[in-house]
C-alpha positions in Angstrom: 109.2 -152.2 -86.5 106.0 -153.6 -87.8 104.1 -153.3 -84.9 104.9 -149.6 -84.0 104.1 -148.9 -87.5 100.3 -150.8 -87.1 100.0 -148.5 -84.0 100.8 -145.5 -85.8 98.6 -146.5 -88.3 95.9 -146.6 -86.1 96.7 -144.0 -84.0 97.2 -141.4 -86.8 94.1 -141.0 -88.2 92.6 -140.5 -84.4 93.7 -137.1 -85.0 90.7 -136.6 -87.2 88.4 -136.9 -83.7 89.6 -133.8 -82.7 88.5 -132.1 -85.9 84.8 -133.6 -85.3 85.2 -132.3 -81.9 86.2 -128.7 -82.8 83.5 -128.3 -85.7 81.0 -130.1 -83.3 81.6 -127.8 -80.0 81.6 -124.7 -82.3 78.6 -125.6 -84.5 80.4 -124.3 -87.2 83.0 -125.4 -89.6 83.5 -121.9 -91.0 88.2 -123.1 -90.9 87.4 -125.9 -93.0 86.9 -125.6 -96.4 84.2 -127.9 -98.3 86.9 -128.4 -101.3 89.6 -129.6 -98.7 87.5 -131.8 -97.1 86.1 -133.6 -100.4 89.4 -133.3 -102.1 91.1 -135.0 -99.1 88.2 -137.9 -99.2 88.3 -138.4 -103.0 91.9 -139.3 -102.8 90.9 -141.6 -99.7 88.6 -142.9 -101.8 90.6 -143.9 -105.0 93.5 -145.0 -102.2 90.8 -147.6 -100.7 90.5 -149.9 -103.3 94.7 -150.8 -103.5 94.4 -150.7 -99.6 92.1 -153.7 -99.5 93.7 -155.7 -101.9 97.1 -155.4 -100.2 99.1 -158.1 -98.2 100.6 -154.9 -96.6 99.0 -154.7 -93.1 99.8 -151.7 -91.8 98.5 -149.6 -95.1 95.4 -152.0 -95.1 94.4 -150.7 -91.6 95.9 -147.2 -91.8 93.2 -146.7 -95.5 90.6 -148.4 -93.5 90.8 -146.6 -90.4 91.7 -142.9 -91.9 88.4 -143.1 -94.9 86.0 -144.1 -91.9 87.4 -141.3 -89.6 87.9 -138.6 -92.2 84.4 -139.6 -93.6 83.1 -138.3 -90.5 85.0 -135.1 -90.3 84.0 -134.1 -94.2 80.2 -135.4 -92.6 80.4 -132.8 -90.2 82.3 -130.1 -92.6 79.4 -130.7 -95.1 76.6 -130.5 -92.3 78.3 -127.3 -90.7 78.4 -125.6 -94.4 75.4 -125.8 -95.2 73.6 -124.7 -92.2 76.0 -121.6 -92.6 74.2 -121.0 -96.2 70.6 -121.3 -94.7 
């Protein structure tokens, strides 16, 4: 049970590359909203710190693996946002 949980753990957060993808192809990230995207991080953010301290594998690598990834999709969200103000 412990392994297919570590799987999903990694596995789950690769849905975030289709985000990057989408705001990438599009040049635009016009669906995403710039308070989502930091709200979402801020909470990954505060979540990070119990994560690494955990004996608890699978939400060690689920925190780990979901702030990087996400981090890149409120990257692009910010980088799309504000080339929509200019």
């Amino acid at each position: 049970m412990k392994t297919i949980a570590l799987i999903a753990a990694v596995v789950l957060p690769l849905w975030n590359i289709p985000l990057i993808i989408k705001i990438h192809k599009r040049r635009s990230a016009e669906d995403f909203s710039r308070s989502w995207a930091l709200g979402v991080w801020i909470c990954l953010i505060a979540m990070l710190p119990a994560a690494l301290r955990s004996d608890d594998i699978v939400f060690k690598t689920y925190s780990i693996v979901n702030f990087i990834l996400f981090s890149l999709v409120v990257g692009w969200v910010l980088r799309f946002k504000r080339k929509a103000h200019h």
